[in-house]
LODO-124779 format. One record per residue (C-alpha): x, y, z. Coordinates in steps of 0.001 Angstrom, whole numbers, plus 524288, in hexadecimal, padded with zeros to 5 digits. Example, Ala and Ser with C-alpha at 12.3 -4.5 7.8 and 13.67 -1.06 7.14 Angstrom:
BEGIN
8300C7EE6C81E78
835667FBDC81BE4
// end
This chain:
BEGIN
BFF1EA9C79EDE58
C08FCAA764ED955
BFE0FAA8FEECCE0
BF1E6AABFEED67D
BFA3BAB3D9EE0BF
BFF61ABE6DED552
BF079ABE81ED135
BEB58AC064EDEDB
BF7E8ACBADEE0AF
BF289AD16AED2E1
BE536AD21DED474
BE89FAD7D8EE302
BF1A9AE222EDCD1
BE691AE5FEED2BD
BDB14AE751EDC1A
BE413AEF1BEE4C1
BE75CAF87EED99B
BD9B4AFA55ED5AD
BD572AFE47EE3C8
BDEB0B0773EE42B
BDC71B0D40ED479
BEA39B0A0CED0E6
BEF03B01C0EC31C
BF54DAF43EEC5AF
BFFB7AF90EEBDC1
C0484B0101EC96C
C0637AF69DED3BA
C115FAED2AED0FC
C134DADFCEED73A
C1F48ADC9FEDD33
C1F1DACC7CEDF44
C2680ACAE5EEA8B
C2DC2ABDEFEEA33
C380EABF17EF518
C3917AB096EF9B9
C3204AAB0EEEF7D
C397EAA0F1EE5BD
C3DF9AA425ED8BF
C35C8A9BA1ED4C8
C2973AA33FED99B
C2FBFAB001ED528
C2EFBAAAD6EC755
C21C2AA503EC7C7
C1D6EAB3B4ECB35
C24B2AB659EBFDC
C1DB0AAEBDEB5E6
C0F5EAB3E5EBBEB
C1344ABF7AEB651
C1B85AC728EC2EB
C2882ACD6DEC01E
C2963AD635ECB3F
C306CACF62ED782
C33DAAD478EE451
C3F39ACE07EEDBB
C43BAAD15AEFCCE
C509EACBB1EFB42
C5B61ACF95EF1F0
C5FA7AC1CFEF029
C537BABC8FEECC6
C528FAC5DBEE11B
C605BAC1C8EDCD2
C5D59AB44CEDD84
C4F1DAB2AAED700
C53CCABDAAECC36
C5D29AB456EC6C7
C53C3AA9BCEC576
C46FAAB0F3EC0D1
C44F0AB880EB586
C4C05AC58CEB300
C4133ACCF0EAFF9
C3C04ACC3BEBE14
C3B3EADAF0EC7B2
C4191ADA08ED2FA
C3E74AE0B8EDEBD
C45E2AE12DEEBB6
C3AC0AE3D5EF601
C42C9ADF57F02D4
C4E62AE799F0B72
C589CAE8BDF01C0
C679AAE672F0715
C704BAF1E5F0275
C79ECAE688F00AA
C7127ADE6AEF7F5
C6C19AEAB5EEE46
C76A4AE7B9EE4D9
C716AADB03EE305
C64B9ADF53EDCE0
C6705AED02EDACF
C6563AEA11ECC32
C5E1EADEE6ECCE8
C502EAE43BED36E
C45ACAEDABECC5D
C4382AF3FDEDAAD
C47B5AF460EE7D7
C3B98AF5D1EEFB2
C42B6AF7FAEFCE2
C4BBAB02EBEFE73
C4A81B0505F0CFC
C5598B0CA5F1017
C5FD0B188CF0BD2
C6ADFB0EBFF0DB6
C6544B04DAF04B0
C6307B0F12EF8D0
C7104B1503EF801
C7308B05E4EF756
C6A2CB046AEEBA4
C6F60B1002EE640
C7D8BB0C3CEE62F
C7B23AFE84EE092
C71DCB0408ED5F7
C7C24B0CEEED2F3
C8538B027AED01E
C7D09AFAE5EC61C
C7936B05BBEC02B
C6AFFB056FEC250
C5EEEB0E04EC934
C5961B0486ED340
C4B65B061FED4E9
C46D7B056CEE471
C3DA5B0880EED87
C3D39B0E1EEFADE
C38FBB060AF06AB
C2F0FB0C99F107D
C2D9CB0630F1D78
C1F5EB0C11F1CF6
C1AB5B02B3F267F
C279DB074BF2FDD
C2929AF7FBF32C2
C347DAF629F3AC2
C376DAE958F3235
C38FBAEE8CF24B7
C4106AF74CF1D1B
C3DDAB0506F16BD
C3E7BB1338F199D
C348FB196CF22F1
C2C8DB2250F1B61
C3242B2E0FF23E2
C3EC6B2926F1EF1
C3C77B2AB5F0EB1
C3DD6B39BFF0EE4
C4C0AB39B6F1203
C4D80B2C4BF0919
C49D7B31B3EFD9E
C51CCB3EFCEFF8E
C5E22B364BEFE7E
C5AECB2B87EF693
C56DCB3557EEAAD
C64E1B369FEE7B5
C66F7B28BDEE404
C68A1B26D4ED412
C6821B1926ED3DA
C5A42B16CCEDA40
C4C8FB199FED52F
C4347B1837EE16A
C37F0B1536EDC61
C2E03B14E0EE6CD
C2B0FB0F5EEF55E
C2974B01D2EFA65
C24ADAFD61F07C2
C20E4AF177F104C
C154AAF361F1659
C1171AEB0FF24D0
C0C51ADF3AF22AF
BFF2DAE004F283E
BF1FEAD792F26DD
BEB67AE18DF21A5
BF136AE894F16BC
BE910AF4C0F184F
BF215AF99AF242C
BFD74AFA79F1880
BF4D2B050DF1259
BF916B0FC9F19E8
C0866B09FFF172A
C0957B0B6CF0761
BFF88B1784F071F
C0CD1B1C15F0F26
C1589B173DF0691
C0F46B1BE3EF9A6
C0DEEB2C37F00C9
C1D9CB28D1F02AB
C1FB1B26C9EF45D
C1733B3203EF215
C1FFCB3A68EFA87
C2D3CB358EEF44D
C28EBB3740EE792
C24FBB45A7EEA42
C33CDB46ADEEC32
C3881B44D6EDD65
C4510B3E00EE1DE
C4879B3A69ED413
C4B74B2C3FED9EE
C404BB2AE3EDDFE
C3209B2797ED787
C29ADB20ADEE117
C236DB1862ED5A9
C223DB0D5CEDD2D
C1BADB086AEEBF1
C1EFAAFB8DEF030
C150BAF814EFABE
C0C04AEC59EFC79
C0F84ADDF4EFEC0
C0661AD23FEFEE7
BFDB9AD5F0F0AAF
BFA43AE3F2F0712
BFE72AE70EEF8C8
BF0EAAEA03EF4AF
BF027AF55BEFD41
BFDBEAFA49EF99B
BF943AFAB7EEB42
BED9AB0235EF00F
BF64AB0CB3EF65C
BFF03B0D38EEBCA
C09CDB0300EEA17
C1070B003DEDDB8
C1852AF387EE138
C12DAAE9B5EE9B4
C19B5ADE1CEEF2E
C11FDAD1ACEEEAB
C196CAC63AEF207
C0FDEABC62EFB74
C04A9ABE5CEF438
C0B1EAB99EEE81E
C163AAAEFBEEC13
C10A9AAABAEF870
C154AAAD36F0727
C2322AAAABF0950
C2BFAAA0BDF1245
C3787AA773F15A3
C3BA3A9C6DF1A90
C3C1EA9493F0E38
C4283A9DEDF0506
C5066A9CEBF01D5
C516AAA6BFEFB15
C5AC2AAFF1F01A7
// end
């Protein structure tokens, strides 16, 4: 099943990138396995994936130990200021800085290993009342202060569209997001390089790639839908 869902993702991916008059090269896939076994994680892993992205801090401690080292990592859920030093060295990119608070925090544990963690800013595009992110009115002043942080590269935007049954309605969403990475960039905080748009999830990544997006994150259309209710993973 895994084999002919990364096909059906790939092929997806590819049409979507030709429509649109864009490489392959420049769309990456982020396999989200967030309660998914090990087990599942690794049989991903041998189809060729290496890229994986987790909600939970925990769940990246605990299938990191047991999978091969040379997997990504990426954090894609609310991040706990008191769980950063967890992973702070651990992840290729934090996909969900969502607040001022929560990047001094990344900055201070960075500084402490040593290292430049790579992140990206969280846009409540959508201006859901149930998810995280800055407002898009909100970047402006953001940006201002975070560009004096040394231990973070920001290298782009990331945002969680509404789910909706028909993905078209997200258009208007990550053509938003992308004019918002345009505008940053414009700024030449030398933090800052806007490389990267994280948009698109299993019901409308096609159209993100077609507006732009660099990273999506795939995870039903490749594992499977979840049961919460069975996991124990914590």
């Amino acid at each position: 099943m895994l084999k002919e869902n990364l096909e059906n993702v790939e092929q997806k991916i590819q049409a979507a990138c030709e429509r649109s008059g864009r490489d392959r090269s420049e769309v990456t896939l982020i396999a989200v396995s967030k309660t998914k076994p090990a087990e599942m994680v690794q049989e991903a892993y041998d189809l060729g994936i290496r890229l994986f992205g987790e909600n939970k801090v925990q769940e990246i401690m605990d299938k990191s130990e047991v999978l091969p080292a040379d997997i990504h990592w990426h954090m894609i859920g609310h991040l706990q200021r008191n769980k950063i030093k967890y992973i702070i060295d651990k992840v290729d990119l934090i996909h969900s800085v969502d607040s001022l608070r929560l990047a001094e925090a990344i900055e201070k544990e960075a500084a402490k290993k040593h290292v430049i963690a790579k992140v990206l800013i969280e846009v409540n595009v959508g201006r859901e009342e149930s998810k995280f992110g800055f407002l898009p009115e909100e970047l402006d002043d953001f940006v201002e202060k975070a560009s004096d942080f040394s231990h973070i590269q920001f290298m782009g935007l990331m945002t969680s569209a509404p789910f909706v049954d028909n993905p078209e309605e997200n258009r208007p969403i990550f053509a938003e997001l992308r004019k918002l990475s345009v505008d940053i960039a414009r700024k030449n905080a030398h933090n800052m390089s806007m490389s990267i748009l994280s948009m698109g999830m299993t019901n409308d990544y096609e159209v993100a790639i077609e507006e732009g997006a660099t990273m999506v994150r795939v995870g039903t259309a490749i594992f499977g839908a979840r049961n919460y209710a069975q996991t124990n993973v914590r």
